[in-house]
mmCIF file as Biopython writes it, N, C-alpha, C and O atoms, coordinates in Angstrom:
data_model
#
loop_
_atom_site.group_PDB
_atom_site.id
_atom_site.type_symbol
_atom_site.label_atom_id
_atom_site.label_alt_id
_atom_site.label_comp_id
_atom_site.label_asym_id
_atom_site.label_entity_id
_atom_site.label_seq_id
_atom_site.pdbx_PDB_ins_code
_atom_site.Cartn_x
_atom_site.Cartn_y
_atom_site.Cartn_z
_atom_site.occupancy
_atom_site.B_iso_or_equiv
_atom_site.auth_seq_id
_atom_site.auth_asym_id
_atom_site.pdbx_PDB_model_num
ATOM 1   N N  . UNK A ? 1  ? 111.944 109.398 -39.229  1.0 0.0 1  A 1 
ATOM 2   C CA . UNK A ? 1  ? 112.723 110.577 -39.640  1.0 0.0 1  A 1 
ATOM 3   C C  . UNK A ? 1  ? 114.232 110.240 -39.760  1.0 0.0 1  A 1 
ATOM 4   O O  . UNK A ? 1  ? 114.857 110.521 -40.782  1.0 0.0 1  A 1 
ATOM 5   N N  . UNK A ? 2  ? 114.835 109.597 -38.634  1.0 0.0 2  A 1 
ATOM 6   C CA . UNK A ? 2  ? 116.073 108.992 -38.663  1.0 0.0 2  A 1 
ATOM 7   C C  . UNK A ? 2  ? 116.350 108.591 -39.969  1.0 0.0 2  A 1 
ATOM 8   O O  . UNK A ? 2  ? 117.259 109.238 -40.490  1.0 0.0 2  A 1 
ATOM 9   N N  . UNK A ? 3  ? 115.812 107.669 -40.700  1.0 0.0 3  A 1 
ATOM 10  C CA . UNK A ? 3  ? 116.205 106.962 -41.349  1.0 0.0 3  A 1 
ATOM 11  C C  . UNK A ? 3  ? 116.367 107.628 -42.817  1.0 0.0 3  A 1 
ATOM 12  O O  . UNK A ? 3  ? 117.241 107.234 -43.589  1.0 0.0 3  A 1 
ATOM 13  N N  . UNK A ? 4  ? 115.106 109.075 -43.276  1.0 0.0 4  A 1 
ATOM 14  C CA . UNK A ? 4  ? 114.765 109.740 -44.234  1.0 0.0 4  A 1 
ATOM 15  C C  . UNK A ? 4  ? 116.775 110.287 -44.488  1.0 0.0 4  A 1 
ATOM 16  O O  . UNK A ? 4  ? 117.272 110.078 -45.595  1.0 0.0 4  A 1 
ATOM 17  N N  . UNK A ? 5  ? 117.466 110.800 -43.592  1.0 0.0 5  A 1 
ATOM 18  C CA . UNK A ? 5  ? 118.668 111.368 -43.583  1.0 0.0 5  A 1 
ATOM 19  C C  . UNK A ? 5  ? 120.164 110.425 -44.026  1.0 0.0 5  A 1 
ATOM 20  O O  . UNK A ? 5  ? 121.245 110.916 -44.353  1.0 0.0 5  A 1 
ATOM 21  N N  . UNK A ? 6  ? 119.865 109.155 -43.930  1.0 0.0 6  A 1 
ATOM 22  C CA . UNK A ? 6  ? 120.680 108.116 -44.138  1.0 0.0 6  A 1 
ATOM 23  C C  . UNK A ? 6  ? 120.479 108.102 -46.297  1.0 0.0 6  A 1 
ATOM 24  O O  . UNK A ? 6  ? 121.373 108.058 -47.142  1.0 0.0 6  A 1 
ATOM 25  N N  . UNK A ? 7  ? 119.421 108.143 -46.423  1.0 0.0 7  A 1 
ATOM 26  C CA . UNK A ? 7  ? 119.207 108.282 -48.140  1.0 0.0 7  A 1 
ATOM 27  C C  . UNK A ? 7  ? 119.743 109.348 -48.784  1.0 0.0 7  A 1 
ATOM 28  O O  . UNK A ? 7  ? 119.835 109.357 -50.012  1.0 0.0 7  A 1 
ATOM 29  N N  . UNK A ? 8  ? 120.134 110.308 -48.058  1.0 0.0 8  A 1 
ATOM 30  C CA . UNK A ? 8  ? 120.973 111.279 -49.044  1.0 0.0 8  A 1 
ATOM 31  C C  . UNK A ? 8  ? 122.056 111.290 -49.018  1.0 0.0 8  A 1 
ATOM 32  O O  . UNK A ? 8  ? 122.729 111.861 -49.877  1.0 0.0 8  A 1 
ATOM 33  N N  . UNK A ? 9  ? 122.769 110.363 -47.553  1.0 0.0 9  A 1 
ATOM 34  C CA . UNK A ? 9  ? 124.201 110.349 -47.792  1.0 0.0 9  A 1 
ATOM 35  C C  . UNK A ? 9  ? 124.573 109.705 -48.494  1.0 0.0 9  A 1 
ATOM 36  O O  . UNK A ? 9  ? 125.496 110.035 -49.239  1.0 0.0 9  A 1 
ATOM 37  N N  . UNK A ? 10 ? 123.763 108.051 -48.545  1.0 0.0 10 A 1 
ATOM 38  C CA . UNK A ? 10 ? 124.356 107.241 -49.853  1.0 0.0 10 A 1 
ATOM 39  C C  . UNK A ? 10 ? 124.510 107.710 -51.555  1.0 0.0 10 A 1 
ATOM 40  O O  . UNK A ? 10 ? 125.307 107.357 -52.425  1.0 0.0 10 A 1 
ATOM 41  N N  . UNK A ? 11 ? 123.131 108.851 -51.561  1.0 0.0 11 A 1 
ATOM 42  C CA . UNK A ? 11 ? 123.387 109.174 -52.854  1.0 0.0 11 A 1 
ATOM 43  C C  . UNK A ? 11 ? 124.932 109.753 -52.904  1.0 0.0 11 A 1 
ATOM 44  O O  . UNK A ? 11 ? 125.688 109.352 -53.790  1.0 0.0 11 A 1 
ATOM 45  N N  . UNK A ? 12 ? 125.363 110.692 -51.940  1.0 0.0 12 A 1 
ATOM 46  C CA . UNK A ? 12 ? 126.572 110.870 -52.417  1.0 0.0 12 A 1 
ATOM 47  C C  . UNK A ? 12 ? 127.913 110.553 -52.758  1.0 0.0 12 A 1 
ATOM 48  O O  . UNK A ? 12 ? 128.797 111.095 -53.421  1.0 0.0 12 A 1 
ATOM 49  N N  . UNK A ? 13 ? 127.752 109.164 -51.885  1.0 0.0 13 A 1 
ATOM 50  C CA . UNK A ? 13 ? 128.871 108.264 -52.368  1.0 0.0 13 A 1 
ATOM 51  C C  . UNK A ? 13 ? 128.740 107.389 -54.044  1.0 0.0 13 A 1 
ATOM 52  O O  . UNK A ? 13 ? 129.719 106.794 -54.496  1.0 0.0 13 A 1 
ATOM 53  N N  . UNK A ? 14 ? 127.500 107.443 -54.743  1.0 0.0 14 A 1 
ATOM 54  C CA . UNK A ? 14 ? 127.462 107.059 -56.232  1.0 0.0 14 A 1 
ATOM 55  C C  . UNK A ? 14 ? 127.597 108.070 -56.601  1.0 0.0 14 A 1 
ATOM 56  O O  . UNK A ? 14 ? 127.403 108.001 -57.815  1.0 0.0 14 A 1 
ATOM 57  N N  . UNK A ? 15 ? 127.888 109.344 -56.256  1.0 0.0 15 A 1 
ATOM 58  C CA . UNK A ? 15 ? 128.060 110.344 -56.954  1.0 0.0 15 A 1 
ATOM 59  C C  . UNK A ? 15 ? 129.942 110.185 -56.971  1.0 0.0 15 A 1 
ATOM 60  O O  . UNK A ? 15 ? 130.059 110.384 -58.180  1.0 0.0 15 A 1 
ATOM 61  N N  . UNK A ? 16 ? 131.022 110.031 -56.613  1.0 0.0 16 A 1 
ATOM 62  C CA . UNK A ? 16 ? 132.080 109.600 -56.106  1.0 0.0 16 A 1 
ATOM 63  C C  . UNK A ? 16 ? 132.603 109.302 -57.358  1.0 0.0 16 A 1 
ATOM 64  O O  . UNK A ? 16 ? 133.392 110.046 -57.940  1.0 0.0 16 A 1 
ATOM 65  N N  . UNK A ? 17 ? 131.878 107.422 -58.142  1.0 0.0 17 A 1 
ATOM 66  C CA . UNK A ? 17 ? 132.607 107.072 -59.012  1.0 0.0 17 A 1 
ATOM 67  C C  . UNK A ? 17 ? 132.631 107.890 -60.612  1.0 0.0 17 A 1 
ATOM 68  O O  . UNK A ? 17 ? 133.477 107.926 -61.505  1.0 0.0 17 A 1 
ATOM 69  N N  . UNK A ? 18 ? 131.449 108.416 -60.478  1.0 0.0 18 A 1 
ATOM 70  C CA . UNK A ? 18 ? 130.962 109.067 -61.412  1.0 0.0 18 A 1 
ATOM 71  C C  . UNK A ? 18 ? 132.450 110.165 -62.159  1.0 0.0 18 A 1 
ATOM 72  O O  . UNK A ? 18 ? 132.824 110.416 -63.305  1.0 0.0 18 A 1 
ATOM 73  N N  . UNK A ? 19 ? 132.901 110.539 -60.827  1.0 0.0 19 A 1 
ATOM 74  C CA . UNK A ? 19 ? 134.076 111.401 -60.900  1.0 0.0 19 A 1 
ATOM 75  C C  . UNK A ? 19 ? 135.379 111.067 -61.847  1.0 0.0 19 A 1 
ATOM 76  O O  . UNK A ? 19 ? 136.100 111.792 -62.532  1.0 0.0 19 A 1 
ATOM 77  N N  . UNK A ? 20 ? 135.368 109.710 -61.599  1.0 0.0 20 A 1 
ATOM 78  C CA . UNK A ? 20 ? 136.611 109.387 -62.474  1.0 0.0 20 A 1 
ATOM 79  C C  . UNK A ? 20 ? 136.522 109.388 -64.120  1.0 0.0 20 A 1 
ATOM 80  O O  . UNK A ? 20 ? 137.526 109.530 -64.818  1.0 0.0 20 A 1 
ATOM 81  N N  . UNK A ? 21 ? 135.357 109.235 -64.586  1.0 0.0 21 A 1 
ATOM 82  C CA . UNK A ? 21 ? 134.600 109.386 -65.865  1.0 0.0 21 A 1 
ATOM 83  C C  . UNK A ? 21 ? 135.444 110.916 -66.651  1.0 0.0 21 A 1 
ATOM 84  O O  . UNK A ? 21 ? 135.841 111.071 -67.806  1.0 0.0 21 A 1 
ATOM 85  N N  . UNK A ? 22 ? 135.468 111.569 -65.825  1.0 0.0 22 A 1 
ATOM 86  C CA . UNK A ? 22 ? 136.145 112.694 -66.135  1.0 0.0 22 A 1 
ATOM 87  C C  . UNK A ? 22 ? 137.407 112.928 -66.799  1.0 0.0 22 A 1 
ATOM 88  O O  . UNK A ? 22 ? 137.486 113.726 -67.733  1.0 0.0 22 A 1 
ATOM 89  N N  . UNK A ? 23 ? 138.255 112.369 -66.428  1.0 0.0 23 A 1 
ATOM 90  C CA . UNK A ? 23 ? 139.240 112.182 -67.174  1.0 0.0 23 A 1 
ATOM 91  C C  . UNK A ? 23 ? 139.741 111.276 -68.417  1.0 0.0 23 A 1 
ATOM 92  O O  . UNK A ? 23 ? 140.924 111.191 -68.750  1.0 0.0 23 A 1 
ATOM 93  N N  . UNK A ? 24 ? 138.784 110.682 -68.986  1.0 0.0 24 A 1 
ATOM 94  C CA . UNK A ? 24 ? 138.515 110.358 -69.946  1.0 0.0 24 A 1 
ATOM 95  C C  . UNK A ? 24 ? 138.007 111.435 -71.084  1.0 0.0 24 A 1 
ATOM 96  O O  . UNK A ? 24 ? 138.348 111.338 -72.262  1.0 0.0 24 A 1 
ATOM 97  N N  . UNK A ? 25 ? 137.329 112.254 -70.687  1.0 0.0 25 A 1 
ATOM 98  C CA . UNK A ? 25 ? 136.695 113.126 -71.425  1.0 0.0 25 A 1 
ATOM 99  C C  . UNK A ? 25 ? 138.210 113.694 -72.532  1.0 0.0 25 A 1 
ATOM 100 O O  . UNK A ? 25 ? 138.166 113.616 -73.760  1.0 0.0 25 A 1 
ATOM 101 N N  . UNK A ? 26 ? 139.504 114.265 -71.714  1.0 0.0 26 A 1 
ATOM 102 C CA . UNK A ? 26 ? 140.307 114.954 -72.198  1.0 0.0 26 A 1 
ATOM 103 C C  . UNK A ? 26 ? 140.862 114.499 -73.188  1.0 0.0 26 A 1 
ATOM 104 O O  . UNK A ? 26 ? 141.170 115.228 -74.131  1.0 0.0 26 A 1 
ATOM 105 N N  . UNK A ? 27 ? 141.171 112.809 -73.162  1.0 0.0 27 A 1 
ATOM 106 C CA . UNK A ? 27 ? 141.871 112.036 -74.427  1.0 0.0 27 A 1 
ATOM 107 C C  . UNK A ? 27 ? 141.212 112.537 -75.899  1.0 0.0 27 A 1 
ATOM 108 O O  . UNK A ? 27 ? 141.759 112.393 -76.992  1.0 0.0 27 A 1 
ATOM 109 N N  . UNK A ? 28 ? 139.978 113.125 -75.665  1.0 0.0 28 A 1 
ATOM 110 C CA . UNK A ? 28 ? 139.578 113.477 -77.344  1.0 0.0 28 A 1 
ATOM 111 C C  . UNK A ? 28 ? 140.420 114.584 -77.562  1.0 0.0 28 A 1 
ATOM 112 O O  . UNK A ? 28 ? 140.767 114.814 -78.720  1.0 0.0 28 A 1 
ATOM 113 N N  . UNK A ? 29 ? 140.829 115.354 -76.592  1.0 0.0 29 A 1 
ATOM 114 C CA . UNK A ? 29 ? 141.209 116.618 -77.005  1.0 0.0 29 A 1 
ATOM 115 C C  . UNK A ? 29 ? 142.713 116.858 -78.494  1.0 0.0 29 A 1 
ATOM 116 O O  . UNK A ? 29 ? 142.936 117.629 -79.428  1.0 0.0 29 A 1 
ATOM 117 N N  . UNK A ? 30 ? 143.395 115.578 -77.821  1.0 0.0 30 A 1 
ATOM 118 C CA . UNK A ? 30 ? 144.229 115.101 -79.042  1.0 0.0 30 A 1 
ATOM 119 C C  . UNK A ? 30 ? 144.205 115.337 -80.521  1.0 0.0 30 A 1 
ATOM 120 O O  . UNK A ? 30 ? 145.172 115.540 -81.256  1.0 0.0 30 A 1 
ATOM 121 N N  . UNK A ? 31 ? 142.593 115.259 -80.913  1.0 0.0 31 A 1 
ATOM 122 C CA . UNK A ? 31 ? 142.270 115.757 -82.012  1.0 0.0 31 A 1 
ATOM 123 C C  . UNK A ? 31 ? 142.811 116.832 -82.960  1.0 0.0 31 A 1 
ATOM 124 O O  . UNK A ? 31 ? 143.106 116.871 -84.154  1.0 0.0 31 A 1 
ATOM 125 N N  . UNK A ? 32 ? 142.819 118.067 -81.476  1.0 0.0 32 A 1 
ATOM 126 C CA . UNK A ? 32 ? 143.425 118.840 -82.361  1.0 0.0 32 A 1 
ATOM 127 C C  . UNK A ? 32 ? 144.656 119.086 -82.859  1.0 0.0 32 A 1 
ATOM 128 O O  . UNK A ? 32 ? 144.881 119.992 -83.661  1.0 0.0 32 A 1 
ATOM 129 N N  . UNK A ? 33 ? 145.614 118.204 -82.360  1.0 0.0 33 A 1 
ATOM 130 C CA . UNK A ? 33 ? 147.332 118.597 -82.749  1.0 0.0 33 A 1 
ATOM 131 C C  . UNK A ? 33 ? 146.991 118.178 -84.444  1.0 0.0 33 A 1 
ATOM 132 O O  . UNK A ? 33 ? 147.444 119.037 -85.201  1.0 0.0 33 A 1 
ATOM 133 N N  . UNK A ? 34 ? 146.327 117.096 -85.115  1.0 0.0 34 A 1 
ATOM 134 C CA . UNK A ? 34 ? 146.353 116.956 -86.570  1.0 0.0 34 A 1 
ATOM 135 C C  . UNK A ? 34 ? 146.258 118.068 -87.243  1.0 0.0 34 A 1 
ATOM 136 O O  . UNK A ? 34 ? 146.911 118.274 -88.266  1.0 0.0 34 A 1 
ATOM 137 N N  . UNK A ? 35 ? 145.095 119.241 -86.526  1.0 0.0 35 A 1 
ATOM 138 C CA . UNK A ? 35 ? 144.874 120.812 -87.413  1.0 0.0 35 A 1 
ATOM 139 C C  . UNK A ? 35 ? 146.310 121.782 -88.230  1.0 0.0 35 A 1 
ATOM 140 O O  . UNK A ? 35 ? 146.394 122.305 -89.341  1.0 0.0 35 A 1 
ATOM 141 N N  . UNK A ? 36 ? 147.215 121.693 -87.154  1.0 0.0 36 A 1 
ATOM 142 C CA . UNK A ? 36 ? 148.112 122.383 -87.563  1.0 0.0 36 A 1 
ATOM 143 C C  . UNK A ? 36 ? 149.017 121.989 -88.425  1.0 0.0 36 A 1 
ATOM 144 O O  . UNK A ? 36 ? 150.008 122.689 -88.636  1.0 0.0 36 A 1 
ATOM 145 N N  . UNK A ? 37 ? 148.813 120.762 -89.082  1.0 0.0 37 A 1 
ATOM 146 C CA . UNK A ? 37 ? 149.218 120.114 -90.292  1.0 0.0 37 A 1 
ATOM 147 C C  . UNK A ? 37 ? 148.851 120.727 -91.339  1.0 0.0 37 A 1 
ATOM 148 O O  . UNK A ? 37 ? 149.610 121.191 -92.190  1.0 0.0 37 A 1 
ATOM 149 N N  . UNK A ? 38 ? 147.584 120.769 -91.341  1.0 0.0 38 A 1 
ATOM 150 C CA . UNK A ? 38 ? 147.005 121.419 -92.543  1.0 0.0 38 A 1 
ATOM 151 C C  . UNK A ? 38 ? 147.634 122.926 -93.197  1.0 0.0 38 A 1 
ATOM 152 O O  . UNK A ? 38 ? 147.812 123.140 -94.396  1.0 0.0 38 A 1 
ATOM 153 N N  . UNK A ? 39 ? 147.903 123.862 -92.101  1.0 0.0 39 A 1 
ATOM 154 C CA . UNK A ? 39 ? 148.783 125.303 -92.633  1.0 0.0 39 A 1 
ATOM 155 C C  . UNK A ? 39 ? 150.095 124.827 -93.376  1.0 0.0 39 A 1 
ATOM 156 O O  . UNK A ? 39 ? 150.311 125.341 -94.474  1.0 0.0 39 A 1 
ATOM 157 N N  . UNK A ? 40 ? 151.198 123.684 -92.777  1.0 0.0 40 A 1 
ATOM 158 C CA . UNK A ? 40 ? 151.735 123.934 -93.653  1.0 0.0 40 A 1 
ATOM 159 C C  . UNK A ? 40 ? 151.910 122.817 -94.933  1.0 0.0 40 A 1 
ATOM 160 O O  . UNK A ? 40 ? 152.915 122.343 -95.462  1.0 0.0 40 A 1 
ATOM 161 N N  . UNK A ? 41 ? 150.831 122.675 -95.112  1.0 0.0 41 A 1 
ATOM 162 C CA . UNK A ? 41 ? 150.457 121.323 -96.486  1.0 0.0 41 A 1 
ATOM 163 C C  . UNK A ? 41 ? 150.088 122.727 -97.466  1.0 0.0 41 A 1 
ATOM 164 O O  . UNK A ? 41 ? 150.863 122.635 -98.418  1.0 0.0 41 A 1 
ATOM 165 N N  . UNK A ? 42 ? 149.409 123.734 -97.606  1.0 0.0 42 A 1 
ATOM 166 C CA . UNK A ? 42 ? 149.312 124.931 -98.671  1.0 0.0 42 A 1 
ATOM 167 C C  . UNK A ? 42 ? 150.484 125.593 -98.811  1.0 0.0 42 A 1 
ATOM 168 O O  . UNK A ? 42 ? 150.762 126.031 -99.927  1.0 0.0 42 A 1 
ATOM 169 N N  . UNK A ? 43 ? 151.437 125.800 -97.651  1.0 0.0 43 A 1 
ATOM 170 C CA . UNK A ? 43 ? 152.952 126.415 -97.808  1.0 0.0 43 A 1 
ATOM 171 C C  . UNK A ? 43 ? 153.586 126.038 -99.301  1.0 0.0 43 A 1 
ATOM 172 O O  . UNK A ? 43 ? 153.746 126.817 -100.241 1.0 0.0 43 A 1 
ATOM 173 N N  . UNK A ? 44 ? 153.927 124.509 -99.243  1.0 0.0 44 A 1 
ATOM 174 C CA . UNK A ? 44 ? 154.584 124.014 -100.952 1.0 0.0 44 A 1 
ATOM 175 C C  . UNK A ? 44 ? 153.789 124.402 -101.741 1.0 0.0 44 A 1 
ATOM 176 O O  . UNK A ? 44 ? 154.380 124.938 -102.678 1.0 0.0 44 A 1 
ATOM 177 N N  . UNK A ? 45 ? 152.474 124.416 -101.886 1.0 0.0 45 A 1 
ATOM 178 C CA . UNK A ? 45 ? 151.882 124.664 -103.084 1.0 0.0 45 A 1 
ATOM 179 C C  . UNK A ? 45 ? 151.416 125.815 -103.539 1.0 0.0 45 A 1 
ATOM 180 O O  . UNK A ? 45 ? 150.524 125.954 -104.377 1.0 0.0 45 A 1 
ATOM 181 N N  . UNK A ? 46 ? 151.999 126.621 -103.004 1.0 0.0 46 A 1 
ATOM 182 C CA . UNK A ? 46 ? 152.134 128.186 -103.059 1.0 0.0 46 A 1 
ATOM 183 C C  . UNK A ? 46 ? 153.800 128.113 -103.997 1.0 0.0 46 A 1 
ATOM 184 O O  . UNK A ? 46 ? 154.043 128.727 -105.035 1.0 0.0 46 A 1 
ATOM 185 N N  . UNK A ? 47 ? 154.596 127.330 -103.369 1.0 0.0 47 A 1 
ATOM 186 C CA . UNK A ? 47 ? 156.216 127.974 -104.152 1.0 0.0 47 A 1 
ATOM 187 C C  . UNK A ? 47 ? 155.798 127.197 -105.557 1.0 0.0 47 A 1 
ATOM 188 O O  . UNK A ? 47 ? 155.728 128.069 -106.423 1.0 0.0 47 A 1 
ATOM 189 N N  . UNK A ? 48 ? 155.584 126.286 -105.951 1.0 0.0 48 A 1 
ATOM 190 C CA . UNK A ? 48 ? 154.897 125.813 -107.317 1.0 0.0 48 A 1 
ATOM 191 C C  . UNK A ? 48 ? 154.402 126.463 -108.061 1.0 0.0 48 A 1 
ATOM 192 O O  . UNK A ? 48 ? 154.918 126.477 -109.179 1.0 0.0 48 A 1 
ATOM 193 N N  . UNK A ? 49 ? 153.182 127.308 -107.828 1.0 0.0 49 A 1 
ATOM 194 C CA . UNK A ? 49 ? 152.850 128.760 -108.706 1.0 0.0 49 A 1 
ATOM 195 C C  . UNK A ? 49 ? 153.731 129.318 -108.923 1.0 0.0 49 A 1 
ATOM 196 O O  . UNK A ? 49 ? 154.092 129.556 -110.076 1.0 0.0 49 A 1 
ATOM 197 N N  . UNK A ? 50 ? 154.358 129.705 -107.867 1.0 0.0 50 A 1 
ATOM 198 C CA . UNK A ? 50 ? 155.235 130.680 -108.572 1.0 0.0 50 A 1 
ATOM 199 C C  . UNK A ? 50 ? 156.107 130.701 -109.448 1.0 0.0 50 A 1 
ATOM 200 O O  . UNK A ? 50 ? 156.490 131.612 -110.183 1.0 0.0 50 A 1 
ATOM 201 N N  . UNK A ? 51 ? 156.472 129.451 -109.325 1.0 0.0 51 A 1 
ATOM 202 C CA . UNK A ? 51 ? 157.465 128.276 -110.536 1.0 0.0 51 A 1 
ATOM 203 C C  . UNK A ? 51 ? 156.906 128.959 -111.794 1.0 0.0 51 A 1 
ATOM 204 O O  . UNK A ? 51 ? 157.534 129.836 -112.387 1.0 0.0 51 A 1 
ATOM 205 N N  . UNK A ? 52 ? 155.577 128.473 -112.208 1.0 0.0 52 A 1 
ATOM 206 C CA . UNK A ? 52 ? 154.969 128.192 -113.339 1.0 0.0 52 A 1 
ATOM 207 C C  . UNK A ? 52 ? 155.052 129.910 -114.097 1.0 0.0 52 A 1 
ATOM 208 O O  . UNK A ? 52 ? 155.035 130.139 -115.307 1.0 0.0 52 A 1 
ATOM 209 N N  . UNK A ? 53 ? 155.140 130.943 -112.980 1.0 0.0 53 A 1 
ATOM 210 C CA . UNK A ? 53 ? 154.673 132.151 -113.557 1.0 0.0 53 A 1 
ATOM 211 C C  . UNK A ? 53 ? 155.596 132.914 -114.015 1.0 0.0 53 A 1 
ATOM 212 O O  . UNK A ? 53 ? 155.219 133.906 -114.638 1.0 0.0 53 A 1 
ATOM 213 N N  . UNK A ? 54 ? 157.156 132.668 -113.835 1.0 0.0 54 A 1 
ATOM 214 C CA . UNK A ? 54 ? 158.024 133.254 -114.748 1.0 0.0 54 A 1 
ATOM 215 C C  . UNK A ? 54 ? 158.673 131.961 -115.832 1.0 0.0 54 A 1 
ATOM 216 O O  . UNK A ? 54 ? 159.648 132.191 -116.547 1.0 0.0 54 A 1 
ATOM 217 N N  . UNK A ? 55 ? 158.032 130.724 -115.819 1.0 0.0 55 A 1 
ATOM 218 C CA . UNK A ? 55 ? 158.144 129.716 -117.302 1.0 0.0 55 A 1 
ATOM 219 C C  . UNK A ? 55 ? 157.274 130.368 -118.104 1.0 0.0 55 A 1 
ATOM 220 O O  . UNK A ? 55 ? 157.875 130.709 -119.123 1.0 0.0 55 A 1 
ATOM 221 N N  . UNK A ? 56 ? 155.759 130.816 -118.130 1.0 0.0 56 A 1 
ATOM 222 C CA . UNK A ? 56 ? 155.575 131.475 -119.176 1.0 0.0 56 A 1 
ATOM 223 C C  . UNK A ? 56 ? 156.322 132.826 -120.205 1.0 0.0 56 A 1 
ATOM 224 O O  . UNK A ? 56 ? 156.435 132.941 -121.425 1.0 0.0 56 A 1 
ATOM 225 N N  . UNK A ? 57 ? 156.789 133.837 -118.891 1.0 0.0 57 A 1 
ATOM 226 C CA . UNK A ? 57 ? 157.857 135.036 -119.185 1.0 0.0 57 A 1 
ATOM 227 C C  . UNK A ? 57 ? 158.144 134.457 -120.171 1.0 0.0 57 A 1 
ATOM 228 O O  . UNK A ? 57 ? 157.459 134.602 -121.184 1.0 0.0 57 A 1 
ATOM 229 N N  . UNK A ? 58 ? 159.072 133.763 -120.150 1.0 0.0 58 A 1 
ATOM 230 C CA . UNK A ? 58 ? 160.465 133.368 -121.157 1.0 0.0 58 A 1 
ATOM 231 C C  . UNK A ? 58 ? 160.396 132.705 -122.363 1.0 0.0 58 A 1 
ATOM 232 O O  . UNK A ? 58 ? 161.418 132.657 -123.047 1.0 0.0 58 A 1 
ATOM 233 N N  . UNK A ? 59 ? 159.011 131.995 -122.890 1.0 0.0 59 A 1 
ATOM 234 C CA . UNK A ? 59 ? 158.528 132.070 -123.652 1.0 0.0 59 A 1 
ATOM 235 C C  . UNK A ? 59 ? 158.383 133.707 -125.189 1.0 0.0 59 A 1 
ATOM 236 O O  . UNK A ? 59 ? 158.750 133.825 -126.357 1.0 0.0 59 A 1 
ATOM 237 N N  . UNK A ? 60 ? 157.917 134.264 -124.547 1.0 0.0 60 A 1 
ATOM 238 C CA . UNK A ? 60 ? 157.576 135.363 -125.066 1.0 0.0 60 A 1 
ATOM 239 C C  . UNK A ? 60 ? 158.913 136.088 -125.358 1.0 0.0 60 A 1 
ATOM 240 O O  . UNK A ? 60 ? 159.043 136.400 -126.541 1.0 0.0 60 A 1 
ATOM 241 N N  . UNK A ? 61 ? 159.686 136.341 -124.737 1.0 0.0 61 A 1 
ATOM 242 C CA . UNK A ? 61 ? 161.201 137.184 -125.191 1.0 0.0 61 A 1 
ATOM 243 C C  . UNK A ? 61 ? 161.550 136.373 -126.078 1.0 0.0 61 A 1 
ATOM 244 O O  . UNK A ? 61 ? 162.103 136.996 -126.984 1.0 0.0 61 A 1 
ATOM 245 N N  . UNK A ? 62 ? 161.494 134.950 -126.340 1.0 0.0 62 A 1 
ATOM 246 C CA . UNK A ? 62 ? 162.292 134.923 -127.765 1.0 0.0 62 A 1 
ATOM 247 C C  . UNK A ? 62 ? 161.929 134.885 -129.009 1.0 0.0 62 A 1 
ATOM 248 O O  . UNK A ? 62 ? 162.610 134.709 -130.020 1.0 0.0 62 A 1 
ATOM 249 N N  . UNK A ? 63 ? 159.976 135.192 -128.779 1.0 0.0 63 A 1 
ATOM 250 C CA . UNK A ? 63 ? 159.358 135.425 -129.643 1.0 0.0 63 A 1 
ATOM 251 C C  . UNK A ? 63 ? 159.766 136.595 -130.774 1.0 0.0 63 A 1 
ATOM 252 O O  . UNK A ? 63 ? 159.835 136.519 -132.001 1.0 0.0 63 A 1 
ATOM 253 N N  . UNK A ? 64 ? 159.922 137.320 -130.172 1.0 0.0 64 A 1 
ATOM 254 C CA . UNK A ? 64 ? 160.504 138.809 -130.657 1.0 0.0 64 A 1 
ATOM 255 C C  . UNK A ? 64 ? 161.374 138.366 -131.577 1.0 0.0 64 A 1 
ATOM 256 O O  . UNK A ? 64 ? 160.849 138.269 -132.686 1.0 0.0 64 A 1 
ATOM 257 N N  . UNK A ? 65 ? 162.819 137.975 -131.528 1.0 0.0 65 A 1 
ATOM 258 C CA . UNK A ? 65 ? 163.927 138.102 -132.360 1.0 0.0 65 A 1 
ATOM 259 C C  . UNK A ? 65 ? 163.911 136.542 -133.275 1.0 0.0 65 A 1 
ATOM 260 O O  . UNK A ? 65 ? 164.777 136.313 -134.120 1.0 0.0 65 A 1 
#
């Protein structure tokens, strides 16, 4: 019987290194700072349209005269 009680303490010391594994996990998290690049990469290409949409206007007024 003595001896049955000695086998569960060792399991818990391999349970120990297991622990440091953990902090590895977080380095992926990095991933996400690239996302917020993306919002403002559509910002410029929004003021570009708008460019294009009063070059047509001005076309047309000097059609007239």
């Amino acid at each position: 019987m003595p001896p049955v009680p000695l086998t569960p303490a060792l399991a818990l010391v391999p349970a120990f290194p297991p622990t440091p594994a953990v902090p590895l996990t977080p380095p992926p998290t990095p991933t996400l700072p690239p996302t917020p690049a993306f919002p403002p990469a559509p910002t410029p290409a929004v003021a570009p349209a708008l460019a294009p949409a009063p070059a047509p206007a001005a076309p047309p007024t000097p059609a007239p005269p």
